[in-house]
TORVOFI-710782 format. One record per residue (C-alpha): residue in three letters; x negated, y, z; residue number from 1. Coordinates in pm, 1 decimal, decimal comma. Layout:
fivex/xx/yy/zz/kolse
ALA/X/Y/Z/NUM
...
This chain:
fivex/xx/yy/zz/kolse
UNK/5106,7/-2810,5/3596,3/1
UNK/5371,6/-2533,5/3535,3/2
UNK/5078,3/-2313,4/3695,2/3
UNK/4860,5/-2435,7/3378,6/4
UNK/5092,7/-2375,6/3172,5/5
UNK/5161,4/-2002,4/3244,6/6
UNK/4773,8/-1944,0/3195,7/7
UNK/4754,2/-2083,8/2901,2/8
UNK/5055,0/-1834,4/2787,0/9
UNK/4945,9/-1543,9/2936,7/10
UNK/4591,7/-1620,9/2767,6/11
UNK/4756,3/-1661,5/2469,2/12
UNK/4985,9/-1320,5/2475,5/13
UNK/4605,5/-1142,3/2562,0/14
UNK/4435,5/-1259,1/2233,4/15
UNK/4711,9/-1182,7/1975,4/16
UNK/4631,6/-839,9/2019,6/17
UNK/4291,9/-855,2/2010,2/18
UNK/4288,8/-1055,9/1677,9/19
UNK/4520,6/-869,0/1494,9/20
UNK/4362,6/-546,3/1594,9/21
UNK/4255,4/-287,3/1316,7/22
UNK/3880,5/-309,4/1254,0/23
UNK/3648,1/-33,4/1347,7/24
UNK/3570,3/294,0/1160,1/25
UNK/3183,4/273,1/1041,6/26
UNK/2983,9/569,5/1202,8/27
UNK/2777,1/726,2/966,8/28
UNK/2413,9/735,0/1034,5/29
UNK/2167,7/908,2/921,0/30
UNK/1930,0/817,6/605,8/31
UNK/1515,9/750,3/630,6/32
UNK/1324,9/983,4/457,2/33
UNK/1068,2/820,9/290,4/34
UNK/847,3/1083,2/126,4/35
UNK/897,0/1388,7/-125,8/36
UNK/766,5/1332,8/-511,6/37
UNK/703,0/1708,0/-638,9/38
UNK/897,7/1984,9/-755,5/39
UNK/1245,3/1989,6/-900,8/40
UNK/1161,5/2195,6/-1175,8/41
UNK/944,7/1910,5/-1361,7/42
UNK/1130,6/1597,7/-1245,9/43
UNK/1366,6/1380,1/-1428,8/44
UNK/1364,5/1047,4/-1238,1/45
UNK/1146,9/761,3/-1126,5/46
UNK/1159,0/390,8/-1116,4/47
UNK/899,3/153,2/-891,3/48
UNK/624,1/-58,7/-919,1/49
UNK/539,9/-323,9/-614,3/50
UNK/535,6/-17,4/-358,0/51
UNK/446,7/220,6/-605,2/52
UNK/647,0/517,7/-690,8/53
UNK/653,2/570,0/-1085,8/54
UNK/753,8/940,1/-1136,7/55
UNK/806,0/1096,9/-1463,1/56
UNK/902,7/1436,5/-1566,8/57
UNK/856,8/1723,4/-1779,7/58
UNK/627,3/2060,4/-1753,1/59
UNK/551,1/2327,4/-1987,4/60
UNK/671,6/2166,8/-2316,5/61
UNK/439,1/1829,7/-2258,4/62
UNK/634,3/1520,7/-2066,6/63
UNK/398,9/1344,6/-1807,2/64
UNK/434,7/1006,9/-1576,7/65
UNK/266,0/975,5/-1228,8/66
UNK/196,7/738,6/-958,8/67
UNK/218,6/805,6/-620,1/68
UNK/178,4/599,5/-311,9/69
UNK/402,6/622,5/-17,8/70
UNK/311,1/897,0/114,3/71
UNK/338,6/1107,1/-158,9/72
UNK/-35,0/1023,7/-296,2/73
UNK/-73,5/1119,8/-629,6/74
UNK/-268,1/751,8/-799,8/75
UNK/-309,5/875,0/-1169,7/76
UNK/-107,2/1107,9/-1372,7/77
UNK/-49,1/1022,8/-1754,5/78
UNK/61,6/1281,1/-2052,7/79
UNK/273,4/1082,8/-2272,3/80
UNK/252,9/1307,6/-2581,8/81
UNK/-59,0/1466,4/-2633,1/82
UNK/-32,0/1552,4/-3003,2/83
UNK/330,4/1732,9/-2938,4/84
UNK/604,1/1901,2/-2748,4/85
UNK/815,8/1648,3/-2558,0/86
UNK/1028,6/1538,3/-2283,8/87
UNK/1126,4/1205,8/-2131,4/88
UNK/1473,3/1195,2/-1963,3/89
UNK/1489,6/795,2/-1892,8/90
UNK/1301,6/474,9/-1734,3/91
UNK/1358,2/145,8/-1676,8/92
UNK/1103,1/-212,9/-1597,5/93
UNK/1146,0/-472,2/-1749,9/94
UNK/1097,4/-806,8/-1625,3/95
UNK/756,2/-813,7/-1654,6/96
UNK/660,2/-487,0/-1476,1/97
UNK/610,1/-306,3/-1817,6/98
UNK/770,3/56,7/-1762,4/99
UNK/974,3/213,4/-2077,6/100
UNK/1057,9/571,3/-2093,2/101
UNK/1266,3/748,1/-2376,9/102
UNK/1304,6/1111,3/-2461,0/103
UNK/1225,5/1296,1/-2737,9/104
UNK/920,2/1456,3/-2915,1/105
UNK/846,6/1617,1/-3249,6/106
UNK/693,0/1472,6/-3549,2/107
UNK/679,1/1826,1/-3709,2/108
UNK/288,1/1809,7/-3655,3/109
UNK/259,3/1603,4/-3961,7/110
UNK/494,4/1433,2/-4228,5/111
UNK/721,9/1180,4/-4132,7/112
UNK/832,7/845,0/-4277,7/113
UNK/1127,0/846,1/-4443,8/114
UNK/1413,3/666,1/-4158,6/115
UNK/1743,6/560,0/-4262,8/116
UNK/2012,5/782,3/-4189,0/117
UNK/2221,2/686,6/-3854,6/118
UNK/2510,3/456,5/-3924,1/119
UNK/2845,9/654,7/-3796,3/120
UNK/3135,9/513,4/-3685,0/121
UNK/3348,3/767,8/-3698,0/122
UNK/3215,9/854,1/-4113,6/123
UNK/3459,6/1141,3/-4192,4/124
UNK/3275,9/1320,8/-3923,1/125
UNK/2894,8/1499,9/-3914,5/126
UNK/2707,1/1541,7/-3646,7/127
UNK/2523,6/1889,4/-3625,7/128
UNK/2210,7/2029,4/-3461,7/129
UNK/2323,3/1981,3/-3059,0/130
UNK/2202,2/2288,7/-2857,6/131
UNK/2055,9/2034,3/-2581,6/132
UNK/1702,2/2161,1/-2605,2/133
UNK/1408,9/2304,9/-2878,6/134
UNK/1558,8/2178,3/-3224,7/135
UNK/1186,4/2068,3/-3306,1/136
UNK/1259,5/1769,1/-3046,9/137
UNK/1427,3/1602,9/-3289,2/138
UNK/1241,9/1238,2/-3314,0/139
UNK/1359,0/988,2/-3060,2/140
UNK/1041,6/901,2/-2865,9/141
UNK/981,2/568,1/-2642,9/142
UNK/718,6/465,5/-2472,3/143
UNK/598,2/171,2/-2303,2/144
UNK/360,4/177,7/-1988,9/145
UNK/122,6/-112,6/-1803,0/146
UNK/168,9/33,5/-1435,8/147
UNK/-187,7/-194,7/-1352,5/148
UNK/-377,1/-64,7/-1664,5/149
UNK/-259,1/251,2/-1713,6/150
UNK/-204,7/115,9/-2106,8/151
UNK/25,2/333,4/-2289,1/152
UNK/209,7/315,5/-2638,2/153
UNK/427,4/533,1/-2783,2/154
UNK/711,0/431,6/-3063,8/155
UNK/888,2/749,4/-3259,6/156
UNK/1178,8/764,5/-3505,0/157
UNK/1312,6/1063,8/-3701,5/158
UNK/1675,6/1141,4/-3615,3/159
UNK/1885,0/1397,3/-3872,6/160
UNK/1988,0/1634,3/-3520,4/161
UNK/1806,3/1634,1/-3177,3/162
UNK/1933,3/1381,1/-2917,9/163
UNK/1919,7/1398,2/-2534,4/164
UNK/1841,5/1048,7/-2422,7/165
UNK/2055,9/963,6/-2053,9/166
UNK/1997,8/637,9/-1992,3/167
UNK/1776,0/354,2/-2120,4/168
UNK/1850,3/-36,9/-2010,0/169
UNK/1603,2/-319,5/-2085,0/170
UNK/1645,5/-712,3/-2080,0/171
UNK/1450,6/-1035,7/-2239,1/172
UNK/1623,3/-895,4/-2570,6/173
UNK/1504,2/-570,3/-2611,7/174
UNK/1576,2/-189,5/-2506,6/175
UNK/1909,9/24,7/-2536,6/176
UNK/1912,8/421,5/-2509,8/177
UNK/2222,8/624,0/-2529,3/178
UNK/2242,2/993,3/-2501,0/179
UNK/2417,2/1308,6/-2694,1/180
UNK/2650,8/1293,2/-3015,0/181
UNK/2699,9/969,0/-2913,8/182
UNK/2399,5/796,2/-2953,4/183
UNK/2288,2/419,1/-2904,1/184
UNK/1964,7/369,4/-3010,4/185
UNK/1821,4/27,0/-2953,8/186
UNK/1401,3/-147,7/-3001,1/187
UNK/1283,8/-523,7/-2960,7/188
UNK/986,4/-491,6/-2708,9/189
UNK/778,3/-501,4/-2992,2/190
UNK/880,3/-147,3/-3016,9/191
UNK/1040,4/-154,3/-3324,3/192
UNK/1339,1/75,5/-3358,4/193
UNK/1649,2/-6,6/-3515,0/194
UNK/1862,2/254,4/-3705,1/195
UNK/2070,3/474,0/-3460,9/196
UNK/2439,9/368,6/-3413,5/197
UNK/2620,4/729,0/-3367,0/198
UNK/2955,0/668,9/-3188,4/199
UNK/3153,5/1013,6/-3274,3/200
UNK/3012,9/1380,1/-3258,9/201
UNK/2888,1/1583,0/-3034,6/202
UNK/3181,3/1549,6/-2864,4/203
UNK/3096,0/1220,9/-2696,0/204
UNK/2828,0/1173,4/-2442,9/205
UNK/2713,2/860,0/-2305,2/206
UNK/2514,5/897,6/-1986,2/207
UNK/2501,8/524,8/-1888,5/208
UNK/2427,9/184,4/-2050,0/209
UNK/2444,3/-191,8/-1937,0/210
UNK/2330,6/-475,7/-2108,6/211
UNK/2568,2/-746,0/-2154,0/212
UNK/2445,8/-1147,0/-2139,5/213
UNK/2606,8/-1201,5/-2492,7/214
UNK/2378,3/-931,7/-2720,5/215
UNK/2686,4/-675,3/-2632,8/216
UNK/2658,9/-380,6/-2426,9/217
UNK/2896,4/-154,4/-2190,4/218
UNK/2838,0/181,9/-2259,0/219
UNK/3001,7/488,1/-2013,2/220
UNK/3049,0/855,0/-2037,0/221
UNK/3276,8/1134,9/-2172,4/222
UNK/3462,0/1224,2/-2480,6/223
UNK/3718,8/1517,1/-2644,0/224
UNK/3790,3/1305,4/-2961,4/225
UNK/3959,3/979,6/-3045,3/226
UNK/3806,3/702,0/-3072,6/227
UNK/3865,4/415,6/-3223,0/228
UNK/4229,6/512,1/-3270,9/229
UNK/4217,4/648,2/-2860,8/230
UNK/4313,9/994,7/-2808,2/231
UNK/4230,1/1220,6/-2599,1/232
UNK/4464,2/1262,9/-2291,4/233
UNK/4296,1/1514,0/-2027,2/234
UNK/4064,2/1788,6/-2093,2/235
UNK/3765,5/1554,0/-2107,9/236
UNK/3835,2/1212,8/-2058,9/237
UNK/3550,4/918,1/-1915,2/238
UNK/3546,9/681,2/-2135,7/239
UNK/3424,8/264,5/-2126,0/240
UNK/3315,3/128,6/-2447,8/241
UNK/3215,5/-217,1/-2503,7/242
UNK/2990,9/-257,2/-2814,8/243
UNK/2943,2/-556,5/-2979,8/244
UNK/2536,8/-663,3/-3093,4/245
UNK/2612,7/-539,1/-3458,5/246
UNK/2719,5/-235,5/-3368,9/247
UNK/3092,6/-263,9/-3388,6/248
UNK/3318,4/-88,9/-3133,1/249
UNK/3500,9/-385,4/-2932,4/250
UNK/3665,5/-201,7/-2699,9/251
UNK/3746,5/152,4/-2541,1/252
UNK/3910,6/275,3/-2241,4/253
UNK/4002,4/630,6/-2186,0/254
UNK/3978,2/766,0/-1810,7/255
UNK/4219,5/1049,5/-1807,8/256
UNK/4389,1/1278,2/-1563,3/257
UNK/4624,5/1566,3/-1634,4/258
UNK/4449,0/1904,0/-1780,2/259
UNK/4142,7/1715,7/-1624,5/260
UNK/3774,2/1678,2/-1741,2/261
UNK/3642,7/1350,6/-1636,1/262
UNK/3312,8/1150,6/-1689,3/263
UNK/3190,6/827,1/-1617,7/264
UNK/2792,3/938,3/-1495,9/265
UNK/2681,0/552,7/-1358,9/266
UNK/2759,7/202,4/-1440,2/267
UNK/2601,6/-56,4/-1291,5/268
UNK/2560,1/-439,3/-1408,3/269
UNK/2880,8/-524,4/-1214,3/270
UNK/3046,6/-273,8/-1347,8/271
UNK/3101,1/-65,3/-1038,4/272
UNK/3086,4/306,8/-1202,3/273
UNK/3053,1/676,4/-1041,3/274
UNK/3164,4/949,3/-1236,8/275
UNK/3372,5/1302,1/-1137,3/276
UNK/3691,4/1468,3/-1213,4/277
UNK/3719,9/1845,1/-1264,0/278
UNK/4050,7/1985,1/-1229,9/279
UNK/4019,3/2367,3/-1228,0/280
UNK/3845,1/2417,8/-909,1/281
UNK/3902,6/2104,5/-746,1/282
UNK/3565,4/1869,1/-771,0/283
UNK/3601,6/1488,0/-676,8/284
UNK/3403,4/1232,9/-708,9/285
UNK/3549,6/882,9/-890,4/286
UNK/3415,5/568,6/-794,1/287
UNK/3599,5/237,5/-935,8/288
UNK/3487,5/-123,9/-922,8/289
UNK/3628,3/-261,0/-1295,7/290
UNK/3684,5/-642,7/-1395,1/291
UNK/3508,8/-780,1/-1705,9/292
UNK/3788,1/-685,9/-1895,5/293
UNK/3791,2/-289,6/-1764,8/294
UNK/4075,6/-356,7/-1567,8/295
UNK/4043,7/-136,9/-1231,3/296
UNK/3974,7/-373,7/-895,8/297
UNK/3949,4/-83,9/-653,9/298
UNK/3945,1/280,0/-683,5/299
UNK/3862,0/574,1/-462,5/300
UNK/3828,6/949,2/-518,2/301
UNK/3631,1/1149,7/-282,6/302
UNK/3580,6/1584,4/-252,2/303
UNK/3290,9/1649,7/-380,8/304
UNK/3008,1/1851,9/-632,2/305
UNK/3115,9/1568,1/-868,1/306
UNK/2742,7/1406,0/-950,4/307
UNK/2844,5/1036,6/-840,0/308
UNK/2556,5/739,3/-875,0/309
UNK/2616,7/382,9/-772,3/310
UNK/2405,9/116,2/-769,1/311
UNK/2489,9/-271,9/-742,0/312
UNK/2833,1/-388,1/-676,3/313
UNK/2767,7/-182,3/-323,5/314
UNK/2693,4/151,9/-323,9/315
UNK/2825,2/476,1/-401,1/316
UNK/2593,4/796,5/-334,6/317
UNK/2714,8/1149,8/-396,3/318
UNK/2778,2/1515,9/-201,0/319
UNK/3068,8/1525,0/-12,2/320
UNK/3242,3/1797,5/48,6/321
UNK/3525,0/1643,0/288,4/322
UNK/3644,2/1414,6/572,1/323
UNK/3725,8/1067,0/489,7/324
UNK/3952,4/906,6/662,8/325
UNK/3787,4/558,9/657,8/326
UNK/3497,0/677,2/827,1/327
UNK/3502,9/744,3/1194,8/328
UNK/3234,8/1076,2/1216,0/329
UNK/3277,5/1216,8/890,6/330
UNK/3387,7/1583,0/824,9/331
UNK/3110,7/1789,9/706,5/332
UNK/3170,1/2176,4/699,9/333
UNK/2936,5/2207,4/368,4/334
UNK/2850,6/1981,5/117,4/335
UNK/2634,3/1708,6/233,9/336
UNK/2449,2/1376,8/26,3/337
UNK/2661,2/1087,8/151,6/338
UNK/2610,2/704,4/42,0/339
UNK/2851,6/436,8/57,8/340
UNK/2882,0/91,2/96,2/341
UNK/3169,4/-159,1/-24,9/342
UNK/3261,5/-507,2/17,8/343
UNK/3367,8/-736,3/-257,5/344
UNK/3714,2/-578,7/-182,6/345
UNK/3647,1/-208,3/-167,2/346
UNK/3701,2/-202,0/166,4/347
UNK/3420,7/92,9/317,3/348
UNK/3169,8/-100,9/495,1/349
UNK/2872,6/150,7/651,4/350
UNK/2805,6/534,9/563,1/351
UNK/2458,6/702,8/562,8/352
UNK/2379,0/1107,1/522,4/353
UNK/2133,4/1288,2/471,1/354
UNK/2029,6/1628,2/606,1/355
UNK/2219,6/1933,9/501,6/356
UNK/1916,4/2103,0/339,8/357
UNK/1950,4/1847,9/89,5/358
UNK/2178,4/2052,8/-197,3/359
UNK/2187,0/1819,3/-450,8/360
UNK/2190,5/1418,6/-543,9/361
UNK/1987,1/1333,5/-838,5/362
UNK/2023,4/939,0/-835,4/363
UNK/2032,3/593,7/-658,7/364
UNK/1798,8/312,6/-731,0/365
UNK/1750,6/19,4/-617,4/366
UNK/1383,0/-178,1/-584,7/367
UNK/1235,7/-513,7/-504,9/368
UNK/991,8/-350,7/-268,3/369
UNK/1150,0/-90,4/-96,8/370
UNK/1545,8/-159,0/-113,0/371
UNK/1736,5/102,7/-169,4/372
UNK/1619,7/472,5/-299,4/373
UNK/1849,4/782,0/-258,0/374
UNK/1670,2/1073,6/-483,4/375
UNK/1800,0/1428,0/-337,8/376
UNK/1687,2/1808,6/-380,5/377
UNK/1685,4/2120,1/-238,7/378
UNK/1569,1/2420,2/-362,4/379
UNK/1208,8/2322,5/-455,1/380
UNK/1121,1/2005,4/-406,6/381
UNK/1292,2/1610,9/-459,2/382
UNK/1253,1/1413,9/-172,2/383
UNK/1334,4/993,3/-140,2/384
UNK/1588,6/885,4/125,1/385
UNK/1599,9/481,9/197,3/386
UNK/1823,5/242,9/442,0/387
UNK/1664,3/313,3/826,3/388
């Protein structure tokens, strides 16, 4: 019995140990390239369709969307202005598989009908002629694409100053694009466009947008002014607006660091965002999981080139330029594409790299078909990266 006894104990004493044991470092492994989509001259993103790559881009003064198969296939290739100098700068699908791209285009080929001047928020201030790209591109330009059919509409509106559309976000209730000067400019899927909501000057950018459930939306980016009575505390701060469906500012929050310029580049529908902070010559990269009120869950900063993207409440994908100490293999002597993933907690879960060649990340997307899409470059061409 007393034999028994001092098993059980000593069996006991061996598993403490073990339980209470710091988990493992993730390894980082090593990303699946999945094929390369043309030149990074001409491209400006790409969204999916089934297992259909849906590129879209820009070339000599005309913007253009192609299809291309998985190995790189080219399936059709579509100009989307034919009448005019353009460019298109954002996609999303909707839930039907119809693809909408914004950008802008010029209606200087013949004469426009008279639009109602943008509603400011900020009314004691103007917004002049932003040096973004050819002042002629100044009609905001959206158009909507049948990926089966090859069907394709385009919708135009005359803005007072050119606009450089970042994002676009879709859902049952229509379309949201935000961009330069502060712009939110928002269509039913009718394609009708309402008047422009300018939040600001030129001073505030907006690079991201999420649609709310409620007819409200979360928009992200960077600002030098104060707004709605919050001022400016770094350099550039990032900044997290919540707009109401009317138009009206609910709430801002002001991401600031000491003589620091700061942006907010990604937000996803959880509101997990990637952004950077610039402080002289120091480059990291911000990623921060935020509750529905903005309040920060989990926060990590990262050396870096700065471009962050995120995607889901999971992933973070940017260029690292450091070790990090969560990771057990991680200490790259140049910079080097490196995506992240998180558990509810923050908590680093897996890395994944991808080959040093690759000098740049230009986005993370996620698709039905084929999971998750890391979009890198190097000097000449944009190749796609997925989970192995």
């Amino acid at each position: 019995m007393r034999r028994l006894l001092s098993l059980v104990v000593i069996s006991s004493l061996m598993f403490i140990p073990l339980a209470n044991a710091a988990p493992k470092k993730p390894v980082v492994k090593s990303l699946k390239l999945l094929t390369t989509v043309g030149s990074t001259d001409e491209f400006a993103g790409l969204v999916t369709s089934g297992k259909t790559i849906i590129v879209y881009g820009n070339k000599d003064e005309k913007s253009f969307v192609k299809a291309l198969d998985l190995a790189g296939k080219e399936l059709w290739n579509i100009e989307l202005d034919n009448a005019s100098p353009s460019v298109a700068t954002a996609a999303t699908v909707d839930s039907s598989g119809v693809i909408w791209l914004a950008g802008s285009t010029s209606l200087a080929r013949a004469t426009p009908t008279p639009f109602p001047s943008e509603t400011a928020l900020n009314p004691d201030e103007t917004i002049p002629v932003a040096d973004i790209f050819s002042a002629d591109l100044d009609a905001f330009s959206l158009w909507s694409l049948n990926p089966t059919t090859q069907a394709l509409v385009q919708y135009t509106l005359q803005l007072s100053s050119p606009v450089l559309i970042n994002a676009i976000a879709v859902d049952k209730k229509g379309i949201t694009a935000v961009g330069s000067s502060g712009a939110i400019i928002s269509a039913d899927l009718a394609g009708a466009i309402a008047k422009p909501i300018a939040v600001g000057t030129e001073l505030t950018v907006f690079e991201s947008v999420v649609k709310n459930a409620d007819g409200s939306m979360t928009v992200v980016g960077s600002s030098s002014e104060t707004l709605r009575g919050k001022k400016l505390a770094g350099k550039v701060d990032g900044v997290i607006i919540k707009v109401s469906k009317a138009g009206k500012l609910l709430t801002v929050v002001r991401s600031s660091a000491p003589k620091a310029s700061r942006n907010w580049l990604s937000a996803t529908n959880s509101l997990l965002l990637g952004g950077e902070v610039v402080t002289g010559i120091k480059v990291e990269s911000a990623i921060t999981k935020f509750s529905s009120r903005f309040v920060p869950s989990w926060t990590y900063r990262f050396a870096s080139s700065g471009k962050t993207f995120t995607s889901s409440s999971t992933y973070a994908f940017f260029q690292s330029k450091g070790a990090i100490k969560q990771l057990a293999n991680w200490a790259p002597k140049s910079a080097q594409g490196l995506l992240l993933s998180f558990d509810a907690k923050g908590v680093i879960t897996a890395g994944y790299s991808v080959p040093t060649e690759q000098k740049e990340v230009l986005g993370l997307y996620v698709s039905k078909d084929l999971g998750l899409i890391c979009m890198t470059s190097n000097t000449e061409t944009v190749s796609i990266f997925t989970l192995n």
